[in-house]
KEVOLUM-811619 format. One record per residue (C-alpha): residue in one letter; x, y, z. Coordinates in steps of 0.1 Angstrom, whole numbers, plus 2048, in hexadecimal, padded with zeros to 3 digits. Example, Ala and Ser with C-alpha at 12.3 -4.5 7.8 and 13.67 -1.06 7.14 Angstrom:
<resn=a, x=87B, y=7D3, z=84E>;
<resn=s, x=889, y=7F5, z=847>;
***
This chain:
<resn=x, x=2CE, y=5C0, z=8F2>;
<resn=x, x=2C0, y=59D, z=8F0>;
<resn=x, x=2A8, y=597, z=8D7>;
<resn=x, x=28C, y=580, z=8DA>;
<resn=x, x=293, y=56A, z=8BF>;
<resn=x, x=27A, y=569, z=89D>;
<resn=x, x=269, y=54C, z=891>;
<resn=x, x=27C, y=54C, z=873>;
<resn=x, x=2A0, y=545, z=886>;
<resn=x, x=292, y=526, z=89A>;
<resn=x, x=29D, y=504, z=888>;
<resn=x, x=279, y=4F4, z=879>;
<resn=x, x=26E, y=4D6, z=88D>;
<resn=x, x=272, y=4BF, z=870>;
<resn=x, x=249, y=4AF, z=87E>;
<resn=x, x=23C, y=4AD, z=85C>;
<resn=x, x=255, y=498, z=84F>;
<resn=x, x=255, y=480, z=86B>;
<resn=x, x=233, y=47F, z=867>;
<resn=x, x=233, y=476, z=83F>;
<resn=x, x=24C, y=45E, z=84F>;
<resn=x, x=239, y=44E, z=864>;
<resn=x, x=21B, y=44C, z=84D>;
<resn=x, x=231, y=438, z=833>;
<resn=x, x=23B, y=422, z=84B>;
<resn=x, x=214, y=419, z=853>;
<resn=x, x=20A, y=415, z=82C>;
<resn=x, x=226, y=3FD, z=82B>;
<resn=x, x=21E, y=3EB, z=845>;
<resn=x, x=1F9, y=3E4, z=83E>;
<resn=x, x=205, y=3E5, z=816>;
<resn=x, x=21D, y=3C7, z=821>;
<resn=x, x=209, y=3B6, z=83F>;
<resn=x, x=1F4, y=39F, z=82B>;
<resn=x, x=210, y=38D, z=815>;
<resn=x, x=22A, y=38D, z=82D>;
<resn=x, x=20B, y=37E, z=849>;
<resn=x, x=205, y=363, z=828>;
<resn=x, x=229, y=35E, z=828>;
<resn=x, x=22F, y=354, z=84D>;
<resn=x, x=20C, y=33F, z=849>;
<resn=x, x=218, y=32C, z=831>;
<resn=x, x=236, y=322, z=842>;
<resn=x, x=226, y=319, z=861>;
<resn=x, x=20C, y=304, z=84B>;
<resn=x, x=22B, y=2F3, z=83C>;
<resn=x, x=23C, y=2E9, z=85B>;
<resn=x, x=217, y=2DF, z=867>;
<resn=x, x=218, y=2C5, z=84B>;
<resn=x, x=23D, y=2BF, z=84D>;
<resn=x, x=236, y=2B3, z=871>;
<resn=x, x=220, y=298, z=864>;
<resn=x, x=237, y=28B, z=847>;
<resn=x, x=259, y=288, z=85B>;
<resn=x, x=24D, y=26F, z=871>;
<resn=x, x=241, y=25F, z=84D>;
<resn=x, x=261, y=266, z=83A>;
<resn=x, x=274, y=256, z=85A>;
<resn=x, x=25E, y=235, z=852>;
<resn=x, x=268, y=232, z=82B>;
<resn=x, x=28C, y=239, z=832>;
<resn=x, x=28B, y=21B, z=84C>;
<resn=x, x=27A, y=206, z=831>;
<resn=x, x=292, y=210, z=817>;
<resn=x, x=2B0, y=207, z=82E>;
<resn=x, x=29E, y=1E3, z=833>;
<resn=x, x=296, y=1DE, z=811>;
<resn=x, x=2BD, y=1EA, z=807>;
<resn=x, x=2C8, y=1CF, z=81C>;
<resn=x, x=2B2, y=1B2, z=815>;
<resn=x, x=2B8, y=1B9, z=7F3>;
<resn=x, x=2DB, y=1B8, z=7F6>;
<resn=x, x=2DC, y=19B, z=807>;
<resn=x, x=2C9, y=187, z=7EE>;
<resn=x, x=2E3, y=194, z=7CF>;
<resn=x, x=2FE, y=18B, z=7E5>;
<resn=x, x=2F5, y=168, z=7EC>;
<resn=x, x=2E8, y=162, z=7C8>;
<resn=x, x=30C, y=16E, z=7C0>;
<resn=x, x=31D, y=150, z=7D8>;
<resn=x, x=304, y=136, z=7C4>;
<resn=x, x=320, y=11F, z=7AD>;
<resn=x, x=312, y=105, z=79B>;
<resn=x, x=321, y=0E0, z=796>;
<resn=x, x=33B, y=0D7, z=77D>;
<resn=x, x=357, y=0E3, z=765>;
<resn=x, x=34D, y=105, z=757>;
<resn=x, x=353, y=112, z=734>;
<resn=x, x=36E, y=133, z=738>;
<resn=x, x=36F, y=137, z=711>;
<resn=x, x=390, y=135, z=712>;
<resn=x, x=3AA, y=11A, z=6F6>;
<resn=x, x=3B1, y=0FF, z=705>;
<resn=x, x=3DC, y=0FC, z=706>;
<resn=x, x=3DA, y=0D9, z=6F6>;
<resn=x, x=3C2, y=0E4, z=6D8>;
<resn=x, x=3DC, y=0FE, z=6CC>;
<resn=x, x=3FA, y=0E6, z=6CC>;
<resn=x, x=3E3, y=0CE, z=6B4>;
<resn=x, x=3D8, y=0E8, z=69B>;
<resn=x, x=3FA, y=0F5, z=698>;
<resn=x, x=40C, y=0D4, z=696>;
<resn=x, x=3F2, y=0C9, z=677>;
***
């Protein structure tokens, strides 16, 4: 003889703790909604502003590179410049030793 099975030998439905489940989920989301919304706002705010200064940044690098260059160019030739005549190495003259020792 079969039975008809009692309520106390069915398996719970485990509803109430999917249910706190899904209720936690929710507080966290509106919990964490406003900083993480801030969050992605301020990135798109700073790739907003970024968009403006690359084009900038591009400009002063160019300048940079220019101003390397000339700059360069001027130290190099001022480098080449020699000026006229014997110049002074600081160094004894071979003649000047033989004469002082000699004395």
């Amino acid at each position: 003889m079969n039975s008809p099975a009692s309520s106390s030998s069915r398996r719970p439905r485990p509803w109430g703790t999917v249910g706190a489940g899904l209720a936690a989920v929710a507080a966290c989301a509106v919990c964490c909604a406003g900083p993480l919304l801030a969050l992605l706002g301020g990135i798109g705010a700073a790739s907003a502003l970024a968009s403006f200064w690359v084009p900038a940044l591009a400009v002063v690098t160019g300048a940079a590179t220019v101003g390397a260059y000339v700059l360069h160019r001027r130290r190099r030739a001022a480098a080449c410049e020699t000026t006229a005549g014997p110049v002074d190495l600081g160094l004894p003259a071979v003649g000047a030793a033989r004469d002082e020792h000699v004395r």
